[in-house]
Kinemage of the C-alpha trace (Angstrom):
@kinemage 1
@onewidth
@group {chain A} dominant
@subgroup {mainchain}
@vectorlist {calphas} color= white
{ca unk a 1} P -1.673 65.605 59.512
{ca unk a 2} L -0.316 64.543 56.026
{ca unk a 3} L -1.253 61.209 54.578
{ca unk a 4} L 0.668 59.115 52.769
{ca unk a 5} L -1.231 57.216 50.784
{ca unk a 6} L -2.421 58.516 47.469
{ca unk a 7} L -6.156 59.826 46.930
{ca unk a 8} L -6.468 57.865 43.187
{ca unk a 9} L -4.495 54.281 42.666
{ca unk a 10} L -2.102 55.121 39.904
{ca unk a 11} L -2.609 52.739 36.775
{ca unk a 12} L 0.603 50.856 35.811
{ca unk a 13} L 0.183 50.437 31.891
{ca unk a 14} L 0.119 46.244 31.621
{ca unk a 15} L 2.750 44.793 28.984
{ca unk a 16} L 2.165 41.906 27.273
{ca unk a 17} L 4.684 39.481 28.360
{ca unk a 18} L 7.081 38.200 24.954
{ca unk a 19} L 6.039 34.506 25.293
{ca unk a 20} L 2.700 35.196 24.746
{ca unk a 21} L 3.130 37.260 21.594
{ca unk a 22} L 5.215 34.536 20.238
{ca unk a 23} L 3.116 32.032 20.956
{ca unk a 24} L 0.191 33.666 19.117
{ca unk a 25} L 2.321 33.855 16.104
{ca unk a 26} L 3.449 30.842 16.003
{ca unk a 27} L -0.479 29.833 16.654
{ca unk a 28} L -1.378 31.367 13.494
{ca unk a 29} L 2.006 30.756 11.287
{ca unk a 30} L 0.670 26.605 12.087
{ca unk a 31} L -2.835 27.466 11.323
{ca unk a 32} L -2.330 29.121 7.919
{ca unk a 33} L 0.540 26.678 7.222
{ca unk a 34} L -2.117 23.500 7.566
{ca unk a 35} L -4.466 25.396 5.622
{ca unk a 36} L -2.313 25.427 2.679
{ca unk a 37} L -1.447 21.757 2.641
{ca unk a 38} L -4.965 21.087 3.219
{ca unk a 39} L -6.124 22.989 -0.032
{ca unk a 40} L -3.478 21.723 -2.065
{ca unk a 41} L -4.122 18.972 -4.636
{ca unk a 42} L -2.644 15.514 -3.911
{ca unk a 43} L 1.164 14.701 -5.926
{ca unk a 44} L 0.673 12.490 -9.130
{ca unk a 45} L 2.584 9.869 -7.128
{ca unk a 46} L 0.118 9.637 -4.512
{ca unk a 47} L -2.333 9.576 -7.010
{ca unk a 48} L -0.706 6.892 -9.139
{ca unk a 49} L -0.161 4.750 -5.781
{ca unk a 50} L -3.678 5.206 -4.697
{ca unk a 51} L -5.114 4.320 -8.232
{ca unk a 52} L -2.331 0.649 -7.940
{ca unk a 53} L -3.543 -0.404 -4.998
{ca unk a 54} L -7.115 0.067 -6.314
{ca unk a 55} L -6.044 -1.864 -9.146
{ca unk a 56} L -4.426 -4.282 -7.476
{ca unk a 57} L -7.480 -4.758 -4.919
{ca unk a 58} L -9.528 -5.655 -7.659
{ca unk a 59} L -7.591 -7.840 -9.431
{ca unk a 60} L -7.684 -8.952 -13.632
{ca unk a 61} L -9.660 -11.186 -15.249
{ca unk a 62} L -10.273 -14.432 -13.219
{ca unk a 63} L -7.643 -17.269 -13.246
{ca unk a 64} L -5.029 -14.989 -15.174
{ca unk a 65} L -1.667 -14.445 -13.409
{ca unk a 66} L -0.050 -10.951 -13.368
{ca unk a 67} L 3.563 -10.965 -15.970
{ca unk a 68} L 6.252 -8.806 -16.058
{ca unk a 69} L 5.806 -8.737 -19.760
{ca unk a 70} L 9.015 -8.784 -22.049
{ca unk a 71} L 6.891 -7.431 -25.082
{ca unk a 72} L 6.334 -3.852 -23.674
{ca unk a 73} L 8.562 -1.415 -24.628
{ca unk a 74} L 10.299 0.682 -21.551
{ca unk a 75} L 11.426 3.855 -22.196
{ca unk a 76} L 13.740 5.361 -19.860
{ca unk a 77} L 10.621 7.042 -17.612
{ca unk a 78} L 9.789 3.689 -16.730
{ca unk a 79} L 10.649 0.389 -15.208
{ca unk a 80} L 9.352 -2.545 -13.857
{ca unk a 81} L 9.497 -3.177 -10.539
{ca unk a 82} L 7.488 -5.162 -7.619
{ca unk a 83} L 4.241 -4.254 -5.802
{ca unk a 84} L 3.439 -6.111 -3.072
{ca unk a 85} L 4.955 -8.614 -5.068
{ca unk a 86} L 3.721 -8.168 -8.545
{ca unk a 87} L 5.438 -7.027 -11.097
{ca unk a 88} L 4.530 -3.704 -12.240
{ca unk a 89} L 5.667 -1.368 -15.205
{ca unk a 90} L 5.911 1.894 -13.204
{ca unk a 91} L 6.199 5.852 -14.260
{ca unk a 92} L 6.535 8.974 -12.728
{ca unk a 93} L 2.556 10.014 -13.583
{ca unk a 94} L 1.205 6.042 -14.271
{ca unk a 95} L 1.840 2.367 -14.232
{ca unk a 96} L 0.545 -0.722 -16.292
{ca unk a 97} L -0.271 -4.010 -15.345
{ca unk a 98} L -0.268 -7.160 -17.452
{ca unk a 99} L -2.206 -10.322 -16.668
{ca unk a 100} L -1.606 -13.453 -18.785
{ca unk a 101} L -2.671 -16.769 -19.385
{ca unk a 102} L -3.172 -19.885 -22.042
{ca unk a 103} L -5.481 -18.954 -25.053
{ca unk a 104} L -8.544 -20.758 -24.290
{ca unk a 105} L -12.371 -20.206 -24.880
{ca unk a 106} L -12.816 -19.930 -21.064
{ca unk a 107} L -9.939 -17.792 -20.938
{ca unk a 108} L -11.618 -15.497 -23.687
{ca unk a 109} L -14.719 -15.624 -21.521
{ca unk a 110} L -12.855 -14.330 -18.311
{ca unk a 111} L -11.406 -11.673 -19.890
{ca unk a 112} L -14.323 -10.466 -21.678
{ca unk a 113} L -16.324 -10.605 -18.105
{ca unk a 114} L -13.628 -8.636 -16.744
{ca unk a 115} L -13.881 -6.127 -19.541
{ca unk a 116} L -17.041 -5.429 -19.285
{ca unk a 117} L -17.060 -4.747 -15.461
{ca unk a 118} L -13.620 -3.091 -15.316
{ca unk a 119} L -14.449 -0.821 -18.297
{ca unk a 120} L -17.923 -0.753 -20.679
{ca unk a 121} L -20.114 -3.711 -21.343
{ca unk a 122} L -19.350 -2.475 -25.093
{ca unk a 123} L -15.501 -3.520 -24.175
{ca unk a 124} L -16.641 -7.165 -22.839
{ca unk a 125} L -18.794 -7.563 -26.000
{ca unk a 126} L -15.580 -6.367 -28.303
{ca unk a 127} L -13.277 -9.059 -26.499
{ca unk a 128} L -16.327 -11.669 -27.282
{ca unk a 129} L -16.429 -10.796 -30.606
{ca unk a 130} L -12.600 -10.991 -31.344
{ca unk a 131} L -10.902 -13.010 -28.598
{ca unk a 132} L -11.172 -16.245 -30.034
{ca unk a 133} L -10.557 -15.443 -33.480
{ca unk a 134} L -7.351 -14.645 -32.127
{ca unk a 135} L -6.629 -17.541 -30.345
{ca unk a 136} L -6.890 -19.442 -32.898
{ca unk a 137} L -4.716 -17.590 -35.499
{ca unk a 138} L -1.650 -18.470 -32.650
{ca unk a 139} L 0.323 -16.260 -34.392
{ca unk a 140} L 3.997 -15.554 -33.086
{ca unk a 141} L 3.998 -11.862 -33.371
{ca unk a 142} L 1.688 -9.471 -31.126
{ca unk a 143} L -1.540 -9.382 -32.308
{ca unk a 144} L -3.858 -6.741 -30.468
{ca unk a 145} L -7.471 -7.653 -30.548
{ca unk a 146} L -9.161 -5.063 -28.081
{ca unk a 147} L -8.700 -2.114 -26.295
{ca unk a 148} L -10.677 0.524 -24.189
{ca unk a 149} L -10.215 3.420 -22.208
{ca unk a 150} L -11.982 5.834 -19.917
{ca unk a 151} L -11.894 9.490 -20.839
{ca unk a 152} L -9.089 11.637 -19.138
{ca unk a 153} L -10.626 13.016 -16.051
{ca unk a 154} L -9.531 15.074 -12.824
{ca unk a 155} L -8.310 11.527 -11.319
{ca unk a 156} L -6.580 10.309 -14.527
{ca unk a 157} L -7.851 7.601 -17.078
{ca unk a 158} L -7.466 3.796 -17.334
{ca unk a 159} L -6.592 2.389 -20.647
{ca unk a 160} L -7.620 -1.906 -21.364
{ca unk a 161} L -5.706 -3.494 -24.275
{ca unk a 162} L -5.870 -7.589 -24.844
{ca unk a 163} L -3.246 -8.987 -27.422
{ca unk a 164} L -2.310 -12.251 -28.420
{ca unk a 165} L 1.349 -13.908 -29.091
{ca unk a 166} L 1.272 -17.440 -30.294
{ca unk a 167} L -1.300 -19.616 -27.832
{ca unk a 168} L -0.653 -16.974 -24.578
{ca unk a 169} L -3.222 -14.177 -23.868
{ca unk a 170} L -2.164 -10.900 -22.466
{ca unk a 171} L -4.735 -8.074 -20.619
{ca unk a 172} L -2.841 -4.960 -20.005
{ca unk a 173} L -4.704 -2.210 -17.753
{ca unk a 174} L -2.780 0.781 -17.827
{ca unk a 175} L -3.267 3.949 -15.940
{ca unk a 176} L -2.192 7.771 -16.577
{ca unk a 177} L -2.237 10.153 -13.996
{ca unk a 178} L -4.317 13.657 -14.083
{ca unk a 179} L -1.621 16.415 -16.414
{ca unk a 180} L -1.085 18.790 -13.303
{ca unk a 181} L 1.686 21.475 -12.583
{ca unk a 182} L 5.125 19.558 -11.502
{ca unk a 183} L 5.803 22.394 -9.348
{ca unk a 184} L 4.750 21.964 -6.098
């Protein structure tokens, strides 16, 4: 008698169905894709929005209002325009703030507080030493009296400047974004 089933079970060769090779491209296409934007550095303008609202957080010297300040020269990279309400003089890679407020001794004692904690105790004792001198030369031109900065550093650098103009005091904090490649 013949039989008619075989001795050995023949082995169909198994083919990986389409969906799942796709899939596991795709998998790693998303992986590698997230890895890049991971490892990339942040934009200057996410920088320079960061670094405003840290600035803004903290605030100027005490009892000084922030001024969109007429006496700053624009050039056509920058404008001012509102921050959560504040005026700000805004750039592509930076921004500056001004505060103002009435010459006054306690005025001169604000700002040189704020100096000193916002920048270098040597910039709070450089806005003693000059402020009220120059409140009380009320002179109707600009008159800077102090100024710091921080050096330039992967995160940018923060530049301090206080002027006078007749009996108004002006703090300007003013912040320039890390020199990176534009192309992104």
């Amino acid at each position: 008698m013949t039989e008619t089933s075989p001795a050995e079970p023949v082995t169909v060769p198994r083919r990986r169905r389409p969906i799942v090779v796709a899939l596991g491209i795709l998998v790693v296409v998303v992986v590698a894709l997230a890895a890049w934007v991971w490892t990339r550095p942040p934009s200057p303008t996410d920088e320079r929005d960061a670094a405003l609202q840290g600035v803004l957080a903290y605030g100027g010297p005490s009892g000084w209002q922030l001024v969109s300040d007429p006496g700053l020269d624009v050039s056509d990279q920058t404008e001012w325009t509102q921050q959560d309400g504040n005026p700000v003089l805004l750039g592509a890679n930076g921004f500056t703030l001004v505060w103002s407020t009435t010459g006054t001794p306690e005025a001169c004692a604000a700002l040189a507080g704020w100096a000193a904690k916002r920048f270098t105790a040597d910039a709070g004792k450089d806005v003693t030493a000059s402020c009220p001198a120059a409140v009380a030369a009320k002179s109707d031109e600009d008159r800077v009296f102090a100024g710091q900065g921080t050096e330039p550093g992967e995160h940018g650098r923060y530049l301090f400047s206080a002027r006078t103009r007749a009996d108004v005091l002006f703090a300007g904090l003013t912040y320039e974004g890390p020199d990176r490649n534009a192309l992104r």
